[in-house]
mmCIF file of the N, C-alpha and C atoms, coordinates in Angstrom:
data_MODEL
# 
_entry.id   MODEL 
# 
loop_
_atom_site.group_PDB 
_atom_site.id 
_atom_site.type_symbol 
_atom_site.label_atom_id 
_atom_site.label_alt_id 
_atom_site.label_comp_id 
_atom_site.label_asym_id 
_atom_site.label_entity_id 
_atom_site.label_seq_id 
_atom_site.pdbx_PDB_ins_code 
_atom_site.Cartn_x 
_atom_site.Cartn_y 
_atom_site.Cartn_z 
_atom_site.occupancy 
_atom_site.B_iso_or_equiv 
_atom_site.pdbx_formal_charge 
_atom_site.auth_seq_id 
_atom_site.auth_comp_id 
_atom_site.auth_asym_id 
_atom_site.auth_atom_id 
_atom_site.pdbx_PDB_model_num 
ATOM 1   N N  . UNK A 1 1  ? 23.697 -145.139 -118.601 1.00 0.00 ? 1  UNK A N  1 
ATOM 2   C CA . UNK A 1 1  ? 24.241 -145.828 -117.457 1.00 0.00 ? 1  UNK A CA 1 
ATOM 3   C C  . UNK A 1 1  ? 24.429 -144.804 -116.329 1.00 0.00 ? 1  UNK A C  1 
ATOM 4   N N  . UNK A 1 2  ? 23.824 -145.040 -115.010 1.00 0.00 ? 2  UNK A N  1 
ATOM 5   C CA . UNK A 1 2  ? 24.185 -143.966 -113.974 1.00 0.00 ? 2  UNK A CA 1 
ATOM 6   C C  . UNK A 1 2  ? 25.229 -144.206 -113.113 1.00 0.00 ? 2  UNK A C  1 
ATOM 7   N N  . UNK A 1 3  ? 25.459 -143.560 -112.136 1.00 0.00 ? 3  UNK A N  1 
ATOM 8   C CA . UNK A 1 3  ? 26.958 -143.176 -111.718 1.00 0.00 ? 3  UNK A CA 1 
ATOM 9   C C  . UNK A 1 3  ? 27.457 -144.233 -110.820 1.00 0.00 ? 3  UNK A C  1 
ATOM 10  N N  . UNK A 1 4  ? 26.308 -145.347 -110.799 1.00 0.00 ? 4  UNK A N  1 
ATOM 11  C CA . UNK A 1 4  ? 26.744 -146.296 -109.454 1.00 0.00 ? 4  UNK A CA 1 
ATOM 12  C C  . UNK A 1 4  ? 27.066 -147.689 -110.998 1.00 0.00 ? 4  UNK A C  1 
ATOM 13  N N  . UNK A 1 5  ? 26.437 -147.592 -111.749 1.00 0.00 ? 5  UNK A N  1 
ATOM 14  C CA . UNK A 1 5  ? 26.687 -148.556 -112.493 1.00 0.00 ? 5  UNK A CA 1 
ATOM 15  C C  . UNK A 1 5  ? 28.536 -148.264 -113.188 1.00 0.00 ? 5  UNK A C  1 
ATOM 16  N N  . UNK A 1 6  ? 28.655 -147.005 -113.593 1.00 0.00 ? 6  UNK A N  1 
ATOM 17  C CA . UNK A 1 6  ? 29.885 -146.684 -114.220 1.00 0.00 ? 6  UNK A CA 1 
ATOM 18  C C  . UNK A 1 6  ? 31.131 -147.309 -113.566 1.00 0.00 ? 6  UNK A C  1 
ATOM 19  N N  . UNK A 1 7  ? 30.382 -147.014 -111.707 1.00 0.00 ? 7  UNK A N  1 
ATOM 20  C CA . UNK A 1 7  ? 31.740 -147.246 -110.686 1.00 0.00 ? 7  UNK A CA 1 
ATOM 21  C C  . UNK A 1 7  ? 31.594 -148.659 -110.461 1.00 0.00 ? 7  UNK A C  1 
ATOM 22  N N  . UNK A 1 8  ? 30.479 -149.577 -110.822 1.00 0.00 ? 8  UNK A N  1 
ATOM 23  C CA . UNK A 1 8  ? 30.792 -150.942 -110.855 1.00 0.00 ? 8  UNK A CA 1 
ATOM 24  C C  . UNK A 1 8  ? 31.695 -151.616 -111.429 1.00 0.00 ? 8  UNK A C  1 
ATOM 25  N N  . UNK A 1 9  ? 31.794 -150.648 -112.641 1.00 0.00 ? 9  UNK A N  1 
ATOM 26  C CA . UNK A 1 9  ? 32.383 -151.326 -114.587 1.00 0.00 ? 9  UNK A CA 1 
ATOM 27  C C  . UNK A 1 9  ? 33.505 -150.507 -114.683 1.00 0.00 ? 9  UNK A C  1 
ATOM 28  N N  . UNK A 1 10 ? 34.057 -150.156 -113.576 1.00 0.00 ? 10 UNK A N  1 
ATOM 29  C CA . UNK A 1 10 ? 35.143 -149.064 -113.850 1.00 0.00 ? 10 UNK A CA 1 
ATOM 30  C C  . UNK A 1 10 ? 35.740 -148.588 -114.851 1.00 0.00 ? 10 UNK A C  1 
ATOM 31  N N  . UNK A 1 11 ? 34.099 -147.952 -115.169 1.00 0.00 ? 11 UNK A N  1 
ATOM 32  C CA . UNK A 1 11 ? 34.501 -146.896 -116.340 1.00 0.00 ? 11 UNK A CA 1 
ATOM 33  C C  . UNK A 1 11 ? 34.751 -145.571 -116.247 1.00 0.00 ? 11 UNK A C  1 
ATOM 34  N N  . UNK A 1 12 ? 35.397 -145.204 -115.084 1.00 0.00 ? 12 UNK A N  1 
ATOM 35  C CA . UNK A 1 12 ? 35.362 -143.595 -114.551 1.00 0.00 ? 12 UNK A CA 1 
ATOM 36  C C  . UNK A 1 12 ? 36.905 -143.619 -114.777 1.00 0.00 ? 12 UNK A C  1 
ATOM 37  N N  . UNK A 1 13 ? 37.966 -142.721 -114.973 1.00 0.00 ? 13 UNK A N  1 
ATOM 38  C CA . UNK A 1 13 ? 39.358 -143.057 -114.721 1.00 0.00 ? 13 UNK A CA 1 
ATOM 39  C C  . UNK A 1 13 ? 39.807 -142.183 -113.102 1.00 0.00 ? 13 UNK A C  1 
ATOM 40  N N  . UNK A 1 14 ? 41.009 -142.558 -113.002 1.00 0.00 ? 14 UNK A N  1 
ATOM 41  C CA . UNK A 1 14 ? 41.791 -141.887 -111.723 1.00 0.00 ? 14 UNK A CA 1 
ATOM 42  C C  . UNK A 1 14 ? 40.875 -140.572 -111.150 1.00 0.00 ? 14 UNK A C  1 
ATOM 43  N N  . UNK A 1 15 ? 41.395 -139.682 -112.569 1.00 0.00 ? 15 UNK A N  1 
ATOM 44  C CA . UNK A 1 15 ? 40.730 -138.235 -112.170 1.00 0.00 ? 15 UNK A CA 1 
ATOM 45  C C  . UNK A 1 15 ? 39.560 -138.010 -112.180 1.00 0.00 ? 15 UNK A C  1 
ATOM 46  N N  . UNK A 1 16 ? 38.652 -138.679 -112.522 1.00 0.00 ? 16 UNK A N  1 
ATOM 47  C CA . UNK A 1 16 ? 37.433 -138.735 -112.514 1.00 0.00 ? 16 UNK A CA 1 
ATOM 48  C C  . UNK A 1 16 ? 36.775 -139.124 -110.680 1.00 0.00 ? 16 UNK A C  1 
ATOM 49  N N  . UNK A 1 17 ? 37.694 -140.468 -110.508 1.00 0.00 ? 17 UNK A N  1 
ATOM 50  C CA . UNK A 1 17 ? 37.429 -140.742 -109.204 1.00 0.00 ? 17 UNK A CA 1 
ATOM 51  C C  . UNK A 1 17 ? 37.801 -139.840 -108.192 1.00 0.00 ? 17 UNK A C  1 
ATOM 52  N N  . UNK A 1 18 ? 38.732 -139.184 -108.299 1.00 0.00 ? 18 UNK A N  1 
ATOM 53  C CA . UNK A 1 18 ? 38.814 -138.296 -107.352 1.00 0.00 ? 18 UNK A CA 1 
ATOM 54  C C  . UNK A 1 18 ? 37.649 -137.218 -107.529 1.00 0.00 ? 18 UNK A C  1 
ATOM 55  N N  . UNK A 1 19 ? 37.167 -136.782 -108.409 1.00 0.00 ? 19 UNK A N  1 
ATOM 56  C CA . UNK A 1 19 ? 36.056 -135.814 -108.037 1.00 0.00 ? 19 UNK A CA 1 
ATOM 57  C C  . UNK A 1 19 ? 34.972 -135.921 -107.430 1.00 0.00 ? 19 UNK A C  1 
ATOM 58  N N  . UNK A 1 20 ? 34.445 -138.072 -107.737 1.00 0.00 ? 20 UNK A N  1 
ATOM 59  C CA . UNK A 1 20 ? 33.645 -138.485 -107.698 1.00 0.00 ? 20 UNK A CA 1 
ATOM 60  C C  . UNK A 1 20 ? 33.862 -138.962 -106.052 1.00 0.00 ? 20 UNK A C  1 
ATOM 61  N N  . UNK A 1 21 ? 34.823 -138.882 -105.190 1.00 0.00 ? 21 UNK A N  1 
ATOM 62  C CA . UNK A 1 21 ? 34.967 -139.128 -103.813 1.00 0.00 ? 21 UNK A CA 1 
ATOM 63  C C  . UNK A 1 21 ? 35.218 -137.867 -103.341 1.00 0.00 ? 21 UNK A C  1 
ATOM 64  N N  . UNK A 1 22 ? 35.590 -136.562 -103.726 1.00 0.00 ? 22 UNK A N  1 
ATOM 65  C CA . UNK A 1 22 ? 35.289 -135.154 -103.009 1.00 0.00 ? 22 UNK A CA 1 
ATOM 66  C C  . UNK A 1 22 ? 33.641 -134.805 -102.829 1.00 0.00 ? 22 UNK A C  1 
ATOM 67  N N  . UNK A 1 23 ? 32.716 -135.126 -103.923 1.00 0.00 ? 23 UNK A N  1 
ATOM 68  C CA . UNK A 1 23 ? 31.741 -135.373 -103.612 1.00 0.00 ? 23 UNK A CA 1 
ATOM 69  C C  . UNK A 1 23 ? 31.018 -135.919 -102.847 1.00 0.00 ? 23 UNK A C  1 
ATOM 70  N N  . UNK A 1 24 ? 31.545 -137.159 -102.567 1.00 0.00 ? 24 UNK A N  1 
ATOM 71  C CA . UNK A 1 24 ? 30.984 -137.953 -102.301 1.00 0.00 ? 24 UNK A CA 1 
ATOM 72  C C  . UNK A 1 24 ? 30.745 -137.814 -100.690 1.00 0.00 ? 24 UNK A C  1 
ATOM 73  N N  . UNK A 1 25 ? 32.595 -137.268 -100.153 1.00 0.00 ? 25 UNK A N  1 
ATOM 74  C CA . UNK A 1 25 ? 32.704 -137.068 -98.970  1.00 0.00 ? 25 UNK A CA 1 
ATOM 75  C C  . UNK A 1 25 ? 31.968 -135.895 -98.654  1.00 0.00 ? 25 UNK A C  1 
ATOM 76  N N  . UNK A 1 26 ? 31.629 -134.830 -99.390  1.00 0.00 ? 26 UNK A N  1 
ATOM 77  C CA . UNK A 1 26 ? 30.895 -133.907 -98.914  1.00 0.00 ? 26 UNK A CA 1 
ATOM 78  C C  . UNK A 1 26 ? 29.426 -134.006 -98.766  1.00 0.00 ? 26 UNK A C  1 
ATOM 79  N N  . UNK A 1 27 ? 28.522 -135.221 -99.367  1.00 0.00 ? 27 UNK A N  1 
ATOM 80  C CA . UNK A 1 27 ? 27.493 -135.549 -99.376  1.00 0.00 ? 27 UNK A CA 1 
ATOM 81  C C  . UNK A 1 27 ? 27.345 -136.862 -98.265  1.00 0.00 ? 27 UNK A C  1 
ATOM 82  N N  . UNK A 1 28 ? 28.832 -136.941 -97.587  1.00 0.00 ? 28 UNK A N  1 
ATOM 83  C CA . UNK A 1 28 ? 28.313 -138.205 -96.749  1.00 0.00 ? 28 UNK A CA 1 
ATOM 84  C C  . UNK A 1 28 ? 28.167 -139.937 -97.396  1.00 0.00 ? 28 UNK A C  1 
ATOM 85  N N  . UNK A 1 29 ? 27.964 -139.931 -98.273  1.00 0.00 ? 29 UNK A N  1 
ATOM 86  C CA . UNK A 1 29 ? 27.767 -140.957 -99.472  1.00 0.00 ? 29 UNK A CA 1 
ATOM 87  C C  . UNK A 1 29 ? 28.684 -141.742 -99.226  1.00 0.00 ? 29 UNK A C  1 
ATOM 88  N N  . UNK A 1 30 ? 28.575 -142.859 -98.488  1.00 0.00 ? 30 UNK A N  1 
ATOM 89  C CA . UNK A 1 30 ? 29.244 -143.665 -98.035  1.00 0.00 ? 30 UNK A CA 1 
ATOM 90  C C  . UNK A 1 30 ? 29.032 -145.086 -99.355  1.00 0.00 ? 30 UNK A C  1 
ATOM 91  N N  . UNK A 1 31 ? 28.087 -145.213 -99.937  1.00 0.00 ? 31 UNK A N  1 
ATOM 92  C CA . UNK A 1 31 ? 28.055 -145.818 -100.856 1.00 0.00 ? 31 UNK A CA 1 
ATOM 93  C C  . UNK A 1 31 ? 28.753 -145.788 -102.438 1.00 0.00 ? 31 UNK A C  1 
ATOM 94  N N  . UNK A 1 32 ? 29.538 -144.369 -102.460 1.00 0.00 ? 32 UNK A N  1 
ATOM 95  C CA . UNK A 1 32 ? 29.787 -143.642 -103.359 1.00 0.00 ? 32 UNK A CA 1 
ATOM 96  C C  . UNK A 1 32 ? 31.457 -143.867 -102.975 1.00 0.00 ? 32 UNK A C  1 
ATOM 97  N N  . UNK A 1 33 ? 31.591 -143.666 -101.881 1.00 0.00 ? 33 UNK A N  1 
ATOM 98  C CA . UNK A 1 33 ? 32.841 -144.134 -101.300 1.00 0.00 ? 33 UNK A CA 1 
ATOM 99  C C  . UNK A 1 33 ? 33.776 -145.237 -101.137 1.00 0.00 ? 33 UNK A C  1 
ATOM 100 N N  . UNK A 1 34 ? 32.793 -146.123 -101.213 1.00 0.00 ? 34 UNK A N  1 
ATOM 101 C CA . UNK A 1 34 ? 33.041 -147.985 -100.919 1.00 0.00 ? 34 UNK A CA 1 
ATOM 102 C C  . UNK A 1 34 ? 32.826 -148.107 -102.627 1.00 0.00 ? 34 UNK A C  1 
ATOM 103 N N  . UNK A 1 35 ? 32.383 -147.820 -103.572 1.00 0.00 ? 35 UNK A N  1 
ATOM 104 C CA . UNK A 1 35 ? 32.637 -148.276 -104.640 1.00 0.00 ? 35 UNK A CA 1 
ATOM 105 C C  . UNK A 1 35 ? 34.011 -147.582 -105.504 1.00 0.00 ? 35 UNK A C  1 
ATOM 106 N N  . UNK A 1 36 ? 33.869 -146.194 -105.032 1.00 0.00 ? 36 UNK A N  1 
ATOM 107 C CA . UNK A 1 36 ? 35.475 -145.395 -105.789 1.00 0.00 ? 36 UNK A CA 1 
ATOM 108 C C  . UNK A 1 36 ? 36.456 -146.469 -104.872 1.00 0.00 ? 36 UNK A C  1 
ATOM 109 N N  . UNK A 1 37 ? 36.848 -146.896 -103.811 1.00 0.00 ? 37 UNK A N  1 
ATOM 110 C CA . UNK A 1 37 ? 37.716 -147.395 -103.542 1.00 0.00 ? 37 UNK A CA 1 
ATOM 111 C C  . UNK A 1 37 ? 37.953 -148.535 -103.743 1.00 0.00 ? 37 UNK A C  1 
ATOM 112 N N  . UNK A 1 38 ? 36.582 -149.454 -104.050 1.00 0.00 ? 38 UNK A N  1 
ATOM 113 C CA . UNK A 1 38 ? 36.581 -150.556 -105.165 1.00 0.00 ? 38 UNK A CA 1 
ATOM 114 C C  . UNK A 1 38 ? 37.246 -150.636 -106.129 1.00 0.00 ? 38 UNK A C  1 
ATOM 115 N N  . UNK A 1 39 ? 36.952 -149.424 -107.158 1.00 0.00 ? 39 UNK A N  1 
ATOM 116 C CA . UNK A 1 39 ? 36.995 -149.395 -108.276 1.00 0.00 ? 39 UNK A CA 1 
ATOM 117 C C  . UNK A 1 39 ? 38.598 -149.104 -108.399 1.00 0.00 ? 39 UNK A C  1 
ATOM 118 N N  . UNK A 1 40 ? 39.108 -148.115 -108.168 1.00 0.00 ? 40 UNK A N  1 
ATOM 119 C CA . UNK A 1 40 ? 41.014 -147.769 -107.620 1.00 0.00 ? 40 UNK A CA 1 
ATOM 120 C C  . UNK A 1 40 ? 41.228 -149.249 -107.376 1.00 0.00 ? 40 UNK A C  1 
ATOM 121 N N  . UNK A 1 41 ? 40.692 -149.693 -106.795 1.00 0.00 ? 41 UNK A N  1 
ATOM 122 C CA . UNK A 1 41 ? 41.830 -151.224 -106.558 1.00 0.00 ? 41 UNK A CA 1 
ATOM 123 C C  . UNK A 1 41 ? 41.666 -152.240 -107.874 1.00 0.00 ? 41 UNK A C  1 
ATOM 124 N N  . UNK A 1 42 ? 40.479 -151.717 -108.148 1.00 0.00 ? 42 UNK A N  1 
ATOM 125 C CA . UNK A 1 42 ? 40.053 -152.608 -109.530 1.00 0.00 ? 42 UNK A CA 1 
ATOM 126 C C  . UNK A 1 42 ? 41.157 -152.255 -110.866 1.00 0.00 ? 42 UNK A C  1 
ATOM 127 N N  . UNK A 1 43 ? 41.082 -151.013 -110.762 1.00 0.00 ? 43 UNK A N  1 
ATOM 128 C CA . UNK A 1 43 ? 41.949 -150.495 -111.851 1.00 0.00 ? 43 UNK A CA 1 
ATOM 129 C C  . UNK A 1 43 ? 43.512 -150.508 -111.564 1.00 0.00 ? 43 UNK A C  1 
ATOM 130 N N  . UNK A 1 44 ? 44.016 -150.572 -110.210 1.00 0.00 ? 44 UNK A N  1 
ATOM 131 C CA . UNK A 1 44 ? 45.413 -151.332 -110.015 1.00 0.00 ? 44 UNK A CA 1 
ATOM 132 C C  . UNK A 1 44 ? 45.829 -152.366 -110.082 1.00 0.00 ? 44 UNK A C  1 
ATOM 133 N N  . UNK A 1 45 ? 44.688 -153.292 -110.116 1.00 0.00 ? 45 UNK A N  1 
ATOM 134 C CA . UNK A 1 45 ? 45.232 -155.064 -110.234 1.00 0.00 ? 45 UNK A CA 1 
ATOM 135 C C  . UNK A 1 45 ? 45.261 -155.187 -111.689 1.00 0.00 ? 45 UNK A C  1 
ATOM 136 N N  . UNK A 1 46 ? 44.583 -154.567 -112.185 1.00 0.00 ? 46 UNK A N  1 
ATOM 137 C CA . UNK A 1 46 ? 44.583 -154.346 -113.777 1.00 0.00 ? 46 UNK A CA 1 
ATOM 138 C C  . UNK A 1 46 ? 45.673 -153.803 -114.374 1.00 0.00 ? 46 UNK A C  1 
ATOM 139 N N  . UNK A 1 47 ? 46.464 -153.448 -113.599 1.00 0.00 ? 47 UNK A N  1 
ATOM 140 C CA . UNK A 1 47 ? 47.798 -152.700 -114.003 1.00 0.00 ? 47 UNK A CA 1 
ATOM 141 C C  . UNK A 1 47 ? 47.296 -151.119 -114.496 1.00 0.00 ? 47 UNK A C  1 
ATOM 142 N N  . UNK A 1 48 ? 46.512 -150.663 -114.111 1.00 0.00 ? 48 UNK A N  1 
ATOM 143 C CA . UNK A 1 48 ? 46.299 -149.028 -114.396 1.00 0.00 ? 48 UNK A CA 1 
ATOM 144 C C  . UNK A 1 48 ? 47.043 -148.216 -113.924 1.00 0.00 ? 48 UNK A C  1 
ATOM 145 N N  . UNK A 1 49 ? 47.245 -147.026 -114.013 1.00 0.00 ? 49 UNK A N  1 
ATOM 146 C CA . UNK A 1 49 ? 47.985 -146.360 -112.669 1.00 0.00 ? 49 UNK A CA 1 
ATOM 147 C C  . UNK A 1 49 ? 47.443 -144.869 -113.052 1.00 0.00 ? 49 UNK A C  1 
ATOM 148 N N  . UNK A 1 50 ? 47.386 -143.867 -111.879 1.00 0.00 ? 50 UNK A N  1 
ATOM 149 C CA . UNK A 1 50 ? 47.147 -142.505 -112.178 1.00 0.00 ? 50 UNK A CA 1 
ATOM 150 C C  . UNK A 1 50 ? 47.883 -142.083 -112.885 1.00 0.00 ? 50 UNK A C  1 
ATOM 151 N N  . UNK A 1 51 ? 47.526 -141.080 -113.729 1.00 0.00 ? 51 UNK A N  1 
ATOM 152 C CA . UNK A 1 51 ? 48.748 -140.117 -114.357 1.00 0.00 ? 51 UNK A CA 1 
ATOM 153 C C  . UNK A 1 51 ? 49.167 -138.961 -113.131 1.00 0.00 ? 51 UNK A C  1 
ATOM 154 N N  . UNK A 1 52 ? 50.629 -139.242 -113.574 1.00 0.00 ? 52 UNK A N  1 
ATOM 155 C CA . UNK A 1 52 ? 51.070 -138.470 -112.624 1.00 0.00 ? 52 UNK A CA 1 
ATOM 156 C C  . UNK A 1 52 ? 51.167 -136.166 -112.410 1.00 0.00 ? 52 UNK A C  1 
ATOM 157 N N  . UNK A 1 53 ? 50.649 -136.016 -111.053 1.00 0.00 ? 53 UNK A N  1 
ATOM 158 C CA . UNK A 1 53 ? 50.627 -134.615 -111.272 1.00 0.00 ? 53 UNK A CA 1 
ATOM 159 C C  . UNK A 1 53 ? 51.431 -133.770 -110.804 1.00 0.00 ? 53 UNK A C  1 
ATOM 160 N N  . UNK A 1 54 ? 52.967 -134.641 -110.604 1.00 0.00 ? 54 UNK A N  1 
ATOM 161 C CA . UNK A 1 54 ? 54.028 -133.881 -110.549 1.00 0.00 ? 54 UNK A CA 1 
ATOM 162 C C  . UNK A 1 54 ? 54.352 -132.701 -111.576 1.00 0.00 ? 54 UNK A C  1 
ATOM 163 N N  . UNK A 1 55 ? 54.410 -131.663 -111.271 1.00 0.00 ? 55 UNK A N  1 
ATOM 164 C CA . UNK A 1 55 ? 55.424 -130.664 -112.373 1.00 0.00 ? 55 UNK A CA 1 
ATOM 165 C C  . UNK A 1 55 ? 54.272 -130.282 -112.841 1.00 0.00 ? 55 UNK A C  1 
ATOM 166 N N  . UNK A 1 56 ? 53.175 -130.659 -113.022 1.00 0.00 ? 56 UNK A N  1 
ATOM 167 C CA . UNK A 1 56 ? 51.756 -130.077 -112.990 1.00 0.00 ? 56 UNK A CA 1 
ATOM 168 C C  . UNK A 1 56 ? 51.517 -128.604 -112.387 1.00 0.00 ? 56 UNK A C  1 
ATOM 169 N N  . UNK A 1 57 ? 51.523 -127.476 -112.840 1.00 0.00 ? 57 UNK A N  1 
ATOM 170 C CA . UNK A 1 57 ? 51.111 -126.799 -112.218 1.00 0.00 ? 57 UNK A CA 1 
ATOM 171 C C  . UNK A 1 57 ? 49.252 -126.709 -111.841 1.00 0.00 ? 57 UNK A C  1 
ATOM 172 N N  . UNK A 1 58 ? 49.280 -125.789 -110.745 1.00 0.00 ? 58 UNK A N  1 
ATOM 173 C CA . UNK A 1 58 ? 47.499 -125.874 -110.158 1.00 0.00 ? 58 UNK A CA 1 
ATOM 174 C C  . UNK A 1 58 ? 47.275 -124.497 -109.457 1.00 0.00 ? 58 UNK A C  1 
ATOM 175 N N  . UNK A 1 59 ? 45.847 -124.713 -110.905 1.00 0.00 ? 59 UNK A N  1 
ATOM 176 C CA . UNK A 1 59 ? 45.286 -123.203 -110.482 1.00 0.00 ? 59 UNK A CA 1 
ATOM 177 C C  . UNK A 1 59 ? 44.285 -123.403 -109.394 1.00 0.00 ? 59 UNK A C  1 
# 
């Protein structure tokens, strides 16, 4: 399955999407963009939610 089908079937999670829209924005990929933000709303009406990265430290 390739990467436009995954973000149809929102099978990518939170953190995944965020890598997959830093990309995306750096490639311009406006198609890549309109489906991660699809997909985030898809996975909130669903009751999903990010894990949170408070208290998280970052290297």
């Amino acid at each position: 399955m390739n990467r436009i089908e995954k973000l149809k079937n929102d099978l990518y999670s939170f953190e995944e999407l965020d890598t997959l829209e830093k990309n995306a924005i750096k490639l311009r990929d406006q198609e890549t963009l309109s489906l991660v933000t699809l997909s985030r709303a898809s996975k909130r009406a669903k009751g999903e939610k990010p894990k949170s990265t408070i208290g998280r430290a970052h290297v």
